[in-house]
C-alpha positions in Angstrom: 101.0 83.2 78.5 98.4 85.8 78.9 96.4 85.8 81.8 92.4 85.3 81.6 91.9 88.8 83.4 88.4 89.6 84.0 88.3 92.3 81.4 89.5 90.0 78.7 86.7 87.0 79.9 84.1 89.8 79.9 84.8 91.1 75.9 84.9 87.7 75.1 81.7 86.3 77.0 80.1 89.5 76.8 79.3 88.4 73.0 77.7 85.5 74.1 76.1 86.3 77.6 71.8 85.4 77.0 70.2 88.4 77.1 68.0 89.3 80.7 64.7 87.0 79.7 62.6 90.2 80.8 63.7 91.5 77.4 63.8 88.3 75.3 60.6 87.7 72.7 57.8 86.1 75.1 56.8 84.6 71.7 59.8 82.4 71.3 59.4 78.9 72.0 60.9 75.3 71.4 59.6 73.7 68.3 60.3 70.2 67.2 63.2 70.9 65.5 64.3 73.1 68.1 64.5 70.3 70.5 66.2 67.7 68.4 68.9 70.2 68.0 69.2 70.7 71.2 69.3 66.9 71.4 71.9 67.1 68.7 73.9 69.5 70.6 73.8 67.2 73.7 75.3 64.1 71.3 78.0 66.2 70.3 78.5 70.0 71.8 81.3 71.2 69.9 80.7 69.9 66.4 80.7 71.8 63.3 77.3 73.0 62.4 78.0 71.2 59.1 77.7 67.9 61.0 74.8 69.1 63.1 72.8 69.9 60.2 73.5 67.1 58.7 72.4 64.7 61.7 69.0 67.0 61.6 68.3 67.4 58.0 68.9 70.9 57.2 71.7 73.1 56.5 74.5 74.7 58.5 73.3 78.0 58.1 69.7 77.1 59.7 71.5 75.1 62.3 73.5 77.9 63.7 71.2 80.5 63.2 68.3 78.8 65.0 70.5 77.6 68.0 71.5 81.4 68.4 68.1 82.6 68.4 67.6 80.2 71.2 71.0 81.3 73.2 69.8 84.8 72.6 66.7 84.2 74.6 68.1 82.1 77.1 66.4 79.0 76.2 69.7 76.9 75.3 73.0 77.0 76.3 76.5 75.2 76.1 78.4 74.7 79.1 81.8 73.2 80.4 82.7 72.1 83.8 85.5 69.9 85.8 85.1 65.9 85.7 83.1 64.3 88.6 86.0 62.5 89.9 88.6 65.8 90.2 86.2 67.1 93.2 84.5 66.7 96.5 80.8 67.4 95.9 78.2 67.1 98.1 74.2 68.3 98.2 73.0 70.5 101.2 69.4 71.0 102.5 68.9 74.3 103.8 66.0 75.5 106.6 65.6 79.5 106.2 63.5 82.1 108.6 60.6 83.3 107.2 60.6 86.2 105.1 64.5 85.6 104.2 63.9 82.9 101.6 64.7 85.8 98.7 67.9 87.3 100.5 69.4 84.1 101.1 69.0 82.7 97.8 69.9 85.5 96.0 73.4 85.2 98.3 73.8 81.8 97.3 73.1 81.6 93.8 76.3 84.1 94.0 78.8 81.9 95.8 81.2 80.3 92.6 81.1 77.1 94.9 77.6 76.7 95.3 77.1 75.4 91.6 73.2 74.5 91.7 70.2 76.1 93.9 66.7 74.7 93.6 63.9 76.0 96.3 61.9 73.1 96.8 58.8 72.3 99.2 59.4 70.0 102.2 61.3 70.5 105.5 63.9 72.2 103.8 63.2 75.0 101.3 66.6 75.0 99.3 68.0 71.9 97.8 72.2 73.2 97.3 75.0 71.1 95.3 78.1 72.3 96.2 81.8 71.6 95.5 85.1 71.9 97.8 88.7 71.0 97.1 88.4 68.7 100.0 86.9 67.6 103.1 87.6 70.0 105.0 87.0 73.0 103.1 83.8 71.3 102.7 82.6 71.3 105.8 84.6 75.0 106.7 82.0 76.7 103.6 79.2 74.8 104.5 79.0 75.6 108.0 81.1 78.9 108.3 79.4 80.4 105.0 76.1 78.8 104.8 75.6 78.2 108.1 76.3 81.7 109.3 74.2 83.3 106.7 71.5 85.6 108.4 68.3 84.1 107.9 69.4 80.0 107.7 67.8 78.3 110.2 69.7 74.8 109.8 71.6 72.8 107.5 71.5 69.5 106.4 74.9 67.9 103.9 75.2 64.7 102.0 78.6 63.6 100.6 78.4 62.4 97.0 80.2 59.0 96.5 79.6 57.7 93.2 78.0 59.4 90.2 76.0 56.8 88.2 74.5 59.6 85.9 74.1 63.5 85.5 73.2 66.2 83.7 76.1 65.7 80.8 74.4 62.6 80.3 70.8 63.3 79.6 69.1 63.5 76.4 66.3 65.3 75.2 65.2 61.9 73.1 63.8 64.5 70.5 65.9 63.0 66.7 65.6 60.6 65.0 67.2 57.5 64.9 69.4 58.4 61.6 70.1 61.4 62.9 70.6 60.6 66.4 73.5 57.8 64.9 75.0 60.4 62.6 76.4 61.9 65.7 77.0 58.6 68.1 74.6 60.1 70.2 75.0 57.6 73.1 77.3 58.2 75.2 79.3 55.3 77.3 77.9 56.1 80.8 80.6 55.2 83.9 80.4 54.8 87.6 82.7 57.8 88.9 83.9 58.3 92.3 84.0 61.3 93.7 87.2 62.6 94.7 88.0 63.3 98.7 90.7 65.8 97.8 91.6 67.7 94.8 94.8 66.7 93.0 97.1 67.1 89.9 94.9 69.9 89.7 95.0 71.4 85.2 97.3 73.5 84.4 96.8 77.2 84.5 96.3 77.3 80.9 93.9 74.7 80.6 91.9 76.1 83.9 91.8 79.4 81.6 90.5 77.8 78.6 88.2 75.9 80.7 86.7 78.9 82.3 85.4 80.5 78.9 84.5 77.2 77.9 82.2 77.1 80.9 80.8 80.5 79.5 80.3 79.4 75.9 81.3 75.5 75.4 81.2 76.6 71.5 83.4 78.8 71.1 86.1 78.6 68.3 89.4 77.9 68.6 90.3 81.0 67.6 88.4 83.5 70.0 89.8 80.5 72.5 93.3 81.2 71.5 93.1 84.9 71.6 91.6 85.5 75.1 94.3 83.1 76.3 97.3 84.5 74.9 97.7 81.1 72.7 97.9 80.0 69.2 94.7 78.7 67.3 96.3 75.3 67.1 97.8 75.2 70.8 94.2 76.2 72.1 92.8 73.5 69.8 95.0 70.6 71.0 94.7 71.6 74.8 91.1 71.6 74.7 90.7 68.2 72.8 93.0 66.4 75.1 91.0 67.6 78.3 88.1 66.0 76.2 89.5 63.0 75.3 91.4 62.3 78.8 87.9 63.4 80.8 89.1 66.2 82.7 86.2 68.5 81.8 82.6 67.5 80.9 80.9 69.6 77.9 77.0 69.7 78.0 73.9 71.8 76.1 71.3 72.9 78.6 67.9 74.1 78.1 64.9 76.0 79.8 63.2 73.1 80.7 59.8 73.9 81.7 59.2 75.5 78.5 60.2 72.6 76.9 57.0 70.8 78.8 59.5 69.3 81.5 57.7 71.1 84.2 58.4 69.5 87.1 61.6 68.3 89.2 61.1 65.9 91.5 64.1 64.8 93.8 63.8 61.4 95.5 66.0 60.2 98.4 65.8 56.2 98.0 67.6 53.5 100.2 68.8 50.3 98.3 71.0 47.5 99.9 74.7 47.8 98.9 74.6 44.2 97.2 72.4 45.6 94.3 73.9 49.6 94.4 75.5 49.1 91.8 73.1 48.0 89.4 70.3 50.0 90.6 72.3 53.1 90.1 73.4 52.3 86.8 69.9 50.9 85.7 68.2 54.5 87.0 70.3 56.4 85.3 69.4 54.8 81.9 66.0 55.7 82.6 64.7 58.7 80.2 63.0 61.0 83.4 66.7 61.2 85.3 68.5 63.8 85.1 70.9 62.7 88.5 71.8 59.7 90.0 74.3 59.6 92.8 74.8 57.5 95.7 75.1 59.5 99.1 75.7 59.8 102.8 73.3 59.4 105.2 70.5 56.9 105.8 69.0 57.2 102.1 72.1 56.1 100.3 70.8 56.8 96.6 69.8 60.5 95.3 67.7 60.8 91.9 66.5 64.0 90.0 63.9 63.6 87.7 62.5 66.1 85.3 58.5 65.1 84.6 55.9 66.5 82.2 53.9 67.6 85.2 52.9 66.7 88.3 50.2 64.0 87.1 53.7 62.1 86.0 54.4 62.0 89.3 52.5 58.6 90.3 52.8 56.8 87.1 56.9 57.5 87.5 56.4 55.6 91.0 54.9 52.9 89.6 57.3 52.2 87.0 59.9 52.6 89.8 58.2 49.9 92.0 57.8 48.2 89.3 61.8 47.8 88.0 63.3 48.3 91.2 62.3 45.9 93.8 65.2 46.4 96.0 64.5 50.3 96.0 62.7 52.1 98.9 61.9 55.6 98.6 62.1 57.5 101.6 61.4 60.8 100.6 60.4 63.2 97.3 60.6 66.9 97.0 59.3 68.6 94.6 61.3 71.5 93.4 58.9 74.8 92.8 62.2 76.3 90.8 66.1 76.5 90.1 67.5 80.1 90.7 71.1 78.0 89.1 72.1 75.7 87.2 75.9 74.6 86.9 77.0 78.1 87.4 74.1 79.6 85.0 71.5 82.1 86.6 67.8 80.9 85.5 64.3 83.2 85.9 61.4 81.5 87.0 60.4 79.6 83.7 64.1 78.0 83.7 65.9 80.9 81.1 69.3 81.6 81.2 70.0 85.5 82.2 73.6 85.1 83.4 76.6 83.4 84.9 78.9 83.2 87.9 82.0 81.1 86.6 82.3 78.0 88.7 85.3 77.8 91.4 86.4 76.4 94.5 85.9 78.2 98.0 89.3 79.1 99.8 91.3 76.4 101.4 
């Protein structure tokens, strides 16, 4: 079995990389359609573009071509990452010295392990999720590597528990109802725990496949097979069972403020354990969340929420008081932008312009 060598991920990916958004048309933009693909591509990342037409209205042709317009320019892309439950996650606040905001960021957003980087305004100035094969490695990159970074001032970590929602999850609510049951658009959420320690970790083959997935989630079973060392129909059966048994998680992602979602708000909550449950699983239902994970520490429930604009912000809070008695928010940050996102390198207005492929730090 060939080995996914650097070289052979970067002829493969290099086909598909989004182009530096400083070059990309400043004209192009999300139109209707454009969004309930990229609804359509949420429902159903890998299906044939036959299908996806279908569910939209137009023709396979259109379909492809307009979703590569938008990968071109960084606007959408399709993604591929390990199951919730097959790592130790956890979120990290981070305090920096003035005038080292950029320098540590950019040092971060480079880390494989450090999978998500939002600067935010509050008493911390970076909002991190990270991932760790265990405990202890955990807290060994977190304080070791982060930590010791010149410029961090202090650090603050939350161990994820259980994930009620997440980004694999969300919709873009933008189809229409045919269309959006042509594809079986909703998906069966679950409560997934997070895992303490990794174990029964994929084979090397699937980890291989997994990886250029996580650069293109679309990409045929036939470009699969050949950057692997496999045949078409062993690349093909290896990827649909890690699908079907829910080892990896496929998901289309977007330049969201550009799609009018200009605001992230993060909100650290505290509900009593008796109604957990239910409150997580009721939040992440809700259209605005994109996260919702219960968490260690004093606020023991953590939801992201993309908003049209800060003006949503107190009309969110309402309905939140409103459907939630049992939930009391004990902090919001407001995130001013995300320099990642699950491995993918954003610009300011939320456009794709690379990748570091997703790994573990050393044990």
């Amino acid at each position: 079995m060939q080995e996914v060598t650097p070289e052979l991920q970067e002829s493969v990916l290099g086909a598909i990389r989004p182009q530096d958004s400083r070059a990309s048309d400043p004209d192009v933009r999300f139109t209707e359609l454009d969004l309930a693909l990229v609804e359509a591509l949420q429902a159903a990342p890998r299906a044939p573009w036959s299908r996806i037409g279908r569910a939209l209205g137009i023709d396979a042709t259109t379909a492809a071509r307009r979703f590569e317009r938008l990968r071109a320019a960084g606007l959408v892309w399709v993604t591929a990452y390990d199951a919730a439950e097959s790592v130790t996650v956890a979120h990290v606040d981070v305090r920096c010295r003035p005038r080292h905001l950029e320098a540590v960021t950019q040092a971060l957003t480079r880390l494989p392990w450090v999978f998500s980087v939002d600067e935010t305004v509050g008493d911390f100035d970076l909002f991190l999720s990270v991932a760790a094969a265990d405990l202890p490695s955990l807290g060994r990159s977190v304080n070791r590597t982060i930590g010791a970074m010149r410029g961090v001032r202090a650090t603050r970590t939350r161990l994820c528990i259980t994930l009620y929602g997440e980004g694999g999850d969300w919709r873009m609510r933008a189809m229409e109802p045919a269309g959006r049951a042509e594809l079986s658009a909703a998906r069966t959420r679950r409560r997934t725990v997070y895992s303490t320690h990794t174990h029964d970790r994929p084979a090397p083959e699937d980890q291989a496949l997994m990886t250029l997935l996580g650069g293109n989630g679309r990409l045929g079973y036939t470009e699969l097979g050949a950057a692997t060392g496999m045949s078409e129909h062993a690349a093909r059966r290896r990827v649909q069972r890690l699908i079907r048994d829910g080892r990896t998680t496929l998901r289309c992602d977007l330049a969201h403020p550009l799609a009018g979602l200009s605001t992230m708000v993060l909100y650290r909550g505290h509900v009593p354990h008796t109604h957990a449950e239910a409150t997580g699983n009721a939040l992440a239902r809700m259209e605005e969340v994109r996260l919702c994970v219960s968490v260690s520490g004093p606020h023991n429930l953590l939801v992201m929420v993309w908003l049209h604009g800060l003006h949503a912000v107190d009309p969110f809070e309402a309905l939140l008081a409103e459907r939630f008695p049992h939930l009391t928010v004990g902090d919001r940050t407001v995130a001013l932008r995300s320099p990642k996102r699950m491995g993918w390198l954003l610009d300011d207005v939320g456009r794709a312009t690379g990748r570091v492929p997703l790994g573990l730090p050393p044990s």
